[in-house]
N, C-alpha and C positions, 0 to 999 in steps of 0.2 A: 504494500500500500504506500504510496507518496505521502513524503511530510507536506502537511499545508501551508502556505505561505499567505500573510494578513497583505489584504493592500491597504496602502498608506500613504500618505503623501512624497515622502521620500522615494517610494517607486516612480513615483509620475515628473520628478523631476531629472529632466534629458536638456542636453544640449540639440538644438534641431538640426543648430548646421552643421555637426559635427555627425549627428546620425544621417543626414543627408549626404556627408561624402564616404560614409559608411558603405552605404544602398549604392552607391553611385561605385565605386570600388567594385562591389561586389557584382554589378550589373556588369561594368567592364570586363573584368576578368574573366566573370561565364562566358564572355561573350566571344572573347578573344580564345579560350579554352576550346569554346566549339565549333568554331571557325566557319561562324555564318556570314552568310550575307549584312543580315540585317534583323532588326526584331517589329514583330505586329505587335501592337497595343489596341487593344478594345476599347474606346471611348463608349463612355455607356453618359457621359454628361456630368455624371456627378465628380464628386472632389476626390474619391479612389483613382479613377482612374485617371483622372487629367493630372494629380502628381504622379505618376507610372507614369505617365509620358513623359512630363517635366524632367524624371532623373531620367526616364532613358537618354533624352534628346539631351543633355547633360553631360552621361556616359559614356555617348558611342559620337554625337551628334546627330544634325537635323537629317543629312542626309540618307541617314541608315536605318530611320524608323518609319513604316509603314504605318499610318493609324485609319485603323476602321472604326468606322460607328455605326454602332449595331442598330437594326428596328426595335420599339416595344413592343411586344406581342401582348397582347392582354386576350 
């Protein structure tokens, strides 16, 4: 069984732009690792996915991301 951990405010505090060249690090490296072309990003509108684009476009540049936006299907 896992020891539980409390949240607390001391969890919630992060540096953003330092975890944003984090993400952006790590997006390059897979990226460079797998030796694509390029990466698609699913815009769906909301703020998920437009920062995924933001660091892609960040990581690799503008060039190399593909972004689609998907229908809503309801």
């Amino acid at each position: 069984m896992s020891e539980q951990v409390r949240l607390t405010s001391e969890c919630l505090k992060t540096d953003p732009a330092k975890l944003a060249v984090e993400i952006e690090d790590f997006i390059r490296s897979t990226f460079l690792e797998y030796r694509r072309d390029g990466i698609v990003v699913t815009i769906s509108g909301g703020l998920d996915s437009s920062v995924a684009a933001a660091l892609c476009v960040r990581a690799i540049g503008k060039d190399k991301i593909i972004k689609l936006m998907l229908p809503e299907i309801m």
